[in-house]
C-alpha positions in Angstrom: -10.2 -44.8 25.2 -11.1 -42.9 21.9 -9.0 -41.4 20.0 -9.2 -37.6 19.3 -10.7 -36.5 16.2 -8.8 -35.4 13.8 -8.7 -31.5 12.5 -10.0 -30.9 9.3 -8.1 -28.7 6.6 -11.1 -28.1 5.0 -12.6 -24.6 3.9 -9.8 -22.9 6.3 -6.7 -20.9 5.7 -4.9 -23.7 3.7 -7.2 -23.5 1.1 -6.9 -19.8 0.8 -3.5 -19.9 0.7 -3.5 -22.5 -2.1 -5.8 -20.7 -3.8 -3.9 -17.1 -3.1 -0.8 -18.5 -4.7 -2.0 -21.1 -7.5 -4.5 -18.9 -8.7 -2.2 -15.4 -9.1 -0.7 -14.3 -12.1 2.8 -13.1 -10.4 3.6 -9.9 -12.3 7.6 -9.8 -13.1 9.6 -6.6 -12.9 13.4 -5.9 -12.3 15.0 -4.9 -9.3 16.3 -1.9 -11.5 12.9 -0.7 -12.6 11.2 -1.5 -9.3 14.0 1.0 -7.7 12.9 3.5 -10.3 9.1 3.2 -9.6 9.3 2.1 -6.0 5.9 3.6 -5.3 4.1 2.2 -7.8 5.6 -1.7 -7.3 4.3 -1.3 -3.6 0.8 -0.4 -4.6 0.6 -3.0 -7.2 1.7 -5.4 -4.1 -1.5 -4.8 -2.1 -3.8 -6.4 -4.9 -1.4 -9.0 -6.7 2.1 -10.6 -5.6 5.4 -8.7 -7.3 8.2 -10.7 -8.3 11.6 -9.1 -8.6 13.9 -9.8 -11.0 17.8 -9.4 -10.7 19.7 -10.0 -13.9 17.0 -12.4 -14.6 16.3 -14.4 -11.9 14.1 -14.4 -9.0 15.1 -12.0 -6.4 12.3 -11.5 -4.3 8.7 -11.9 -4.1 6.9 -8.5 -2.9 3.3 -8.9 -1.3 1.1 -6.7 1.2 1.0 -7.0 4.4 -2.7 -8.5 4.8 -1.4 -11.2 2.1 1.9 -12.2 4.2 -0.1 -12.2 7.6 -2.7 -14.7 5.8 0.4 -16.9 4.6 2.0 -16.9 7.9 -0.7 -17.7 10.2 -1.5 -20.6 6.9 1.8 -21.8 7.7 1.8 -21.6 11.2 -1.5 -23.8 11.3 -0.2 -26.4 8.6 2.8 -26.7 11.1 0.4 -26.8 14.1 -1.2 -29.5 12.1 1.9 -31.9 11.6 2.7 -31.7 15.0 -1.1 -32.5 16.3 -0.3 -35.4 13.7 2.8 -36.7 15.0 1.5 -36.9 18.6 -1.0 -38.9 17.4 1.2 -41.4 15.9 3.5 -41.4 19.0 3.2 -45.0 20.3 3.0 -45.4 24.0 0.8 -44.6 27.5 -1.5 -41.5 26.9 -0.6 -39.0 30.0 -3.7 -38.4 31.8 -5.1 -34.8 31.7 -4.6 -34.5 35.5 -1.0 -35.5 36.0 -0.1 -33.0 32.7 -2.0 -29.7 34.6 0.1 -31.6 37.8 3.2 -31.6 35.9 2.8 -28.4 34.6 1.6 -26.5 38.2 -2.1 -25.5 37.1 -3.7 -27.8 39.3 
């Protein structure tokens, strides 16, 4: 029998993140003034990540909403990834298609 192919990280959502958080100048600002200008520290979020300072070290990291959904679901498939990898290196008897839909009551 042969063996699956594997999934390709390619041009996908990896990549973007990669890119999305290797290729951003982070803009720095203090928990202080980022209280003071709340407003303007969420704006600036939804083009460019915010990090937040408190008494000098990193705090937090503020982005918008479209860029954390993009690094979840990049997450999310890396994990799907390592997992689809691990089966694969799983030594033993493949489980035929028909017994797992069995097994699982689709059939």
């Amino acid at each position: 029998m042969a063996k699956p192919k594997r999934r390709s990280l390619g041009g996908d959502i990896c990549t973007k993140l990669a890119k999305m958080l290797y290729n951003t100048i982070m803009v720095k600002i203090s928990v202080s003034k980022a209280r003071e200008k709340l407003s303007e520290v969420v704006e600036m979020s939804q083009t460019e990540p915010v990090e937040l300072e408190h008494y000098g070290r990193r705090a937090a990291v503020m982005v918008s909403p479209v860029q954390y959904d993009e690094m979840l679901e990049a997450l999310e498939e890396s994990q799907d990834v390592a997992a689809f990898d691990a089966a694969l290196s799983e030594v033993g008897d493949n489980i035929p298609w028909e017994q797992v839909k069995s097994d699982l009551g689709w059939s």
